[in-house]
DRENKEZA-137989 format. One record per residue: residue in one letter; x, y, z of N, C-alpha, C in turn. Coordinates in steps of 0.001 Angstrom, whole numbers, plus 500000, padded with zeros to 6 digits. Example, Ala and Ser with C-alpha at 12.3 -4.5 7.8 and 13.67 -1.06 7.14 Angstrom:
# residues 2
A513190494310507800512300495500507800513200496700507800S512850497750507080513670498940507140512900500030507870
END
This chain:
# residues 234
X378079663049787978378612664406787972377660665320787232X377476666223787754376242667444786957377422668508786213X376898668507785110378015668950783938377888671152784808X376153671319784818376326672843785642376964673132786884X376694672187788127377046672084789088378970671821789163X379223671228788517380517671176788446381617672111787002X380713672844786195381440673870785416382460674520785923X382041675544786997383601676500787763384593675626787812X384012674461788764385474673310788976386250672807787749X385736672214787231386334672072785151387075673420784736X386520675083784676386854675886784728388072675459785598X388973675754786709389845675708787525390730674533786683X390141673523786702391020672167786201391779672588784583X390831672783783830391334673421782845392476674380782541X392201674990783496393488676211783688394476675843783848X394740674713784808395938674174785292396417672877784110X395805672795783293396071671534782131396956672316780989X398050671548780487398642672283779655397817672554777860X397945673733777070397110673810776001397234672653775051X398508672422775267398601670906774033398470669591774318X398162669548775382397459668545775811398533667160776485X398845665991776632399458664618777191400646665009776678X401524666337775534402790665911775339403302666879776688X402890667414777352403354668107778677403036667920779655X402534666984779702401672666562781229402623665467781786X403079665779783034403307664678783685402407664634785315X402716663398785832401493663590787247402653663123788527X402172664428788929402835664576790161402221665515791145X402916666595792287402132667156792454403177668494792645X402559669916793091403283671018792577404788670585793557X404995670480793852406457669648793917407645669570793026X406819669041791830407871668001791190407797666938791523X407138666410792315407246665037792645406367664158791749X406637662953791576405849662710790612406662661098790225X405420660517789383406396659197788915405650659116787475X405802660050786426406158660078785107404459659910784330X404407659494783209403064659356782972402894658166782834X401982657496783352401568656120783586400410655771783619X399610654491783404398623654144783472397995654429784058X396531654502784081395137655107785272395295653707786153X395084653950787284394982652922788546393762654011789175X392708652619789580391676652988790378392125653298792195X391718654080792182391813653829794376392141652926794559X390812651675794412390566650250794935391991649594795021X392865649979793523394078649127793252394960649961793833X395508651242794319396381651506794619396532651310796284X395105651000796890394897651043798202395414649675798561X394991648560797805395107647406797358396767646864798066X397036647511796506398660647463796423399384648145797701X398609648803797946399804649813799418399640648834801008X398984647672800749399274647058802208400309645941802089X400751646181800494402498645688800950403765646384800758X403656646647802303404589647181802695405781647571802204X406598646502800755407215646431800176407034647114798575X406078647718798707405595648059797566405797649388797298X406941650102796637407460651280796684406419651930795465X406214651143794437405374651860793556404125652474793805X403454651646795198402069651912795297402285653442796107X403180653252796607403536654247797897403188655811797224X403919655117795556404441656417794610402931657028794303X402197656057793845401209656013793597400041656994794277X400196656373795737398943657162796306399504658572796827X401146658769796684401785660088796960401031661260795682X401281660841794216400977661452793340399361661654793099X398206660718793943396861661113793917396829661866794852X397006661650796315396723662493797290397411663518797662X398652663765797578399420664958798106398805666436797298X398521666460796281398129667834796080396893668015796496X395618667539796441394707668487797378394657668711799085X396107668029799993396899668243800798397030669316801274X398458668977799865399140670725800130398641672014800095X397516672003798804396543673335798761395611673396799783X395625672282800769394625672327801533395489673182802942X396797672746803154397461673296803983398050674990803744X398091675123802967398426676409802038397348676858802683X395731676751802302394928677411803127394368677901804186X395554676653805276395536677075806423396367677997807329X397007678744805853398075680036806542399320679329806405X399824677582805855400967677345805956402183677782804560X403511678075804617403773678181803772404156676492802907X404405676761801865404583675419800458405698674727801619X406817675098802128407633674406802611406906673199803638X406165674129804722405260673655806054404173672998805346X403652673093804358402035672509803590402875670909803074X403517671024802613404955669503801710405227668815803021X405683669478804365405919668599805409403995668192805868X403226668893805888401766668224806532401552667177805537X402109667272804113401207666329803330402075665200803873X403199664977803689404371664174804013403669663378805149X403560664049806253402864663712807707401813662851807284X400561663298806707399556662895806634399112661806805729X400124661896804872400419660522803861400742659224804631X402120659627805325402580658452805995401471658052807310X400805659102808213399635658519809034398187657709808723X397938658248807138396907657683806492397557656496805983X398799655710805263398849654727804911399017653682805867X399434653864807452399444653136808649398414652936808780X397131653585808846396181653506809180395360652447809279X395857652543806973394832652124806218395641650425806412X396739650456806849397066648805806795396972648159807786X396444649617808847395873648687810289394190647930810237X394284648254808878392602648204809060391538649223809338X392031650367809285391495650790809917390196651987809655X390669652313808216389244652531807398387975651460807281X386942652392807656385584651212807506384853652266806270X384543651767805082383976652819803946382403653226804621X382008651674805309380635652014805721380367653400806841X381257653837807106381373655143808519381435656234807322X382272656334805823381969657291805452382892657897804457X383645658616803263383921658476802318385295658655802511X386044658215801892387246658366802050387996659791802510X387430660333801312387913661855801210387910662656802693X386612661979803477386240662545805154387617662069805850X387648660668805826388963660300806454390179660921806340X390386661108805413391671662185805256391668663311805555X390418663867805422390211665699805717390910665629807597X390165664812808566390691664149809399391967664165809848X392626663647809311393925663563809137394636664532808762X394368664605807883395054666241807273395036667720807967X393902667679808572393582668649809371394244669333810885X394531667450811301395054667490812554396478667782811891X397407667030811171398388667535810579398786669340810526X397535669606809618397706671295809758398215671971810722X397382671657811709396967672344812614398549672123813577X399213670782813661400583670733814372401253671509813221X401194671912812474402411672280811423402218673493811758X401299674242811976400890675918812998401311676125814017X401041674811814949402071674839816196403014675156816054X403986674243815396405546674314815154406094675298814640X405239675857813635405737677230812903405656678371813772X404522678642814403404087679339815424405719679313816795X405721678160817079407541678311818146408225678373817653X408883678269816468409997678403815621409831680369815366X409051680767815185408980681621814954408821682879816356X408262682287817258407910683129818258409220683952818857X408916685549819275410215686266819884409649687105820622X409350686690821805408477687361822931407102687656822387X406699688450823339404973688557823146404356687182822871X404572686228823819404149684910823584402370684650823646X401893685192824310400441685166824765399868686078823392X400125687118822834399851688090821780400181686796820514X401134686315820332401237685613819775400436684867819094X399961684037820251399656682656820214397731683258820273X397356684083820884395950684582820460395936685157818741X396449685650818202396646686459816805396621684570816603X397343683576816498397566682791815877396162681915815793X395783681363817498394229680611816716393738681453816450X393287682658816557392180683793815749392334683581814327X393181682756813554393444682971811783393197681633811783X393371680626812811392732678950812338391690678928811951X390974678333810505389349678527810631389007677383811656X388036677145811962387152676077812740387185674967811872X387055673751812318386695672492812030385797672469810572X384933673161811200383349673248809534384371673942808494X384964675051808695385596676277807586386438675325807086X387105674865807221388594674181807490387757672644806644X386531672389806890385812671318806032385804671814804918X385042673036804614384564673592803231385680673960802400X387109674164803239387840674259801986388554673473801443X388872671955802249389350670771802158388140670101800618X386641670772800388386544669923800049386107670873798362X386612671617798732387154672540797501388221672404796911X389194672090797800390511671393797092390234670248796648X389597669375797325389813668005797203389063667762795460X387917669134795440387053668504794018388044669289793031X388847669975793022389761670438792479390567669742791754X391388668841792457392631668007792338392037666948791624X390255666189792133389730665453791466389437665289790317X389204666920789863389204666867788771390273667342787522X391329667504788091392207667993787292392860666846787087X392931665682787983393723664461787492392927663812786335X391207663720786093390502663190785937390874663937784121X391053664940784046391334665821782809392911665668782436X393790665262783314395379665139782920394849663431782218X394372662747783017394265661369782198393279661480780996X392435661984781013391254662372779161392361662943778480X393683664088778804394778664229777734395169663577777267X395638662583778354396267661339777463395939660704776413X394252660592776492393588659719775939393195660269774664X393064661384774575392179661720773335393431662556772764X392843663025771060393442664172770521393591665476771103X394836666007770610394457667353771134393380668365770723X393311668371769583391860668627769409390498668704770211X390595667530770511389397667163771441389827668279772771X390792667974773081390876668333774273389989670376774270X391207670374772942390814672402772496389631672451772640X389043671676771726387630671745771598386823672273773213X386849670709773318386423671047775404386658672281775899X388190672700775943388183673593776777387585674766776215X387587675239775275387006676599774609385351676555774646X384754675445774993383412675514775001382815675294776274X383439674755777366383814674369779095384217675313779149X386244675458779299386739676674779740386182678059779805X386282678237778125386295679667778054385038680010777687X383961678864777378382372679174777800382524680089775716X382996679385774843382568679586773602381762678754772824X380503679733772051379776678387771267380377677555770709X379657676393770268380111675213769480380636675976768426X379335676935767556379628677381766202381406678021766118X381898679117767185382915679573767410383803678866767775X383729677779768639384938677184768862384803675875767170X384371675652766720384525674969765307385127676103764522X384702676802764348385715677876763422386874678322763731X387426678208764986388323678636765887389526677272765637X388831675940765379389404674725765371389356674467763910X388766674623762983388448674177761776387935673399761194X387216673170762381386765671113762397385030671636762325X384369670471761711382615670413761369382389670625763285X381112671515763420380364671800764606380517670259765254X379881669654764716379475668320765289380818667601765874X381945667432765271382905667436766021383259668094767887X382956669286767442383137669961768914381887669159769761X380660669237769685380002668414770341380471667074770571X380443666032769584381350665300770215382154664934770846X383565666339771141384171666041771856384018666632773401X382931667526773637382698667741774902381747666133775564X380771665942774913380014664466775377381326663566775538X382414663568774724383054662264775198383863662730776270X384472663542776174385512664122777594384321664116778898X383205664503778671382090664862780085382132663236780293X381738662053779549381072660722779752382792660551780697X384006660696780011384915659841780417385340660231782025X385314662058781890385390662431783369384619661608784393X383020661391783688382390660515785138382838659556785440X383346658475784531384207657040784280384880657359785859X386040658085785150387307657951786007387130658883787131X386149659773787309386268660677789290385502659033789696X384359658380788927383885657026790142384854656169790481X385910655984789241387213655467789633387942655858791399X387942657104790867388738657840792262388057658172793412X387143658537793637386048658639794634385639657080795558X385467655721793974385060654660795152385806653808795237X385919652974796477386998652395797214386286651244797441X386489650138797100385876648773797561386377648155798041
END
């Protein structure tokens, strides 16, 4: 992970992290949905765990990693939260069939592609449907105004994968809450977030400079830990 290249995104993640850090965090997704705060599970293990069938936890599991860069992904495609909750819904349950048919090969290409995939086609019926539910004459006016606001395949890529580094990293920062002081966490964000020197955010905290350095190197080292966690799939 390139600490410049990925700043804005940290910026974004940050925002959405509560100020005091693991005593308000639970993981779910804007829903409410969610199964409480719990241990880090890699991909590998939740993918693992989800080809038995019987396995309600894993189910929970890959609901609470994947459904939110989903829903914001469907949100972007003009759907409302109601219609974006039914695509993720959709696209959850088509991606876990999939994946127990066998039917991901990692060597064709990263996970995250596979789902955009999926998700996409999802969207795109959830436009349909909204689109006839809604229609009251002027059907042809309609239905031109309507693909004219679909982006294309590529557009519709670039923002899937804006969400997707989004969500990546905001889970990746809900689990470093857990882990560290809140402190640490302040620290980070006032020198990440809000882009304040070390010297200022130590006076701001009360803690020796060197502290605040410390705690941005350890939050940056642990973020890389756990997005390789989530990113690779073996």
């Amino acid at each position: 992970m390139s600490y410049e290249r990925d700043r804005a995104g940290l910026r974004v993640a940050l925002g959405r992290i509560p100020a005091d850090g693991a005593t308000r965090l639970q993981w779910g997704g804007p829903s409410g949905r969610g199964i409480g705060i719990v241990d880090w599970h890699t991909t590998s293990t939740i993918l693992s765990e989800l080809r038995d069938y019987e396995n309600a936890v894993a189910w929970r599991q890959l609901d609470a990693r994947f459904r939110r860069p989903i829903v914001s992904f469907a949100r972007r495609l003009g759907l409302p939260e109601t219609d974006a909750e039914d695509v993720a819904q959709e696209t959850l349950v088509e991606f876990a069939a999939a994946y127990r048919k066998g039917r991901f090969d990692r060597e064709k290409g990263r996970l995250s592609r596979w789902l955009f995939g999926i998700a996409y086609r999802q969207a795109l019926s959830g436009r349909r449907e909204r689109q006839r539910r809604t229609a009251k004459g002027g059907v042809a006016v309609a239905q031109t105004t309507f693909w004219a606001q679909v982006p294309d395949e590529n557009a519709a890529s670039h923002s899937w994968d804006q969400e997707w580094e989004h969500a990546l990293l905001q889970q990746c920062l809900e689990q470093v809450a857990r882990e560290v002081e809140v402190t640490t966490l302040q620290a980070f964000r006032l020198v990440v977030g809000q882009n304040e020197t070390a010297t200022t955010a130590a006076e701001m905290l009360g803690v020796p400079i060197k502290t605040v350095y410390n705690a941005k190197h350890r939050v940056l080292k642990r973020i890389r830990e756990l997005r390789a966690a989530l990113e690779n799939v073996h």
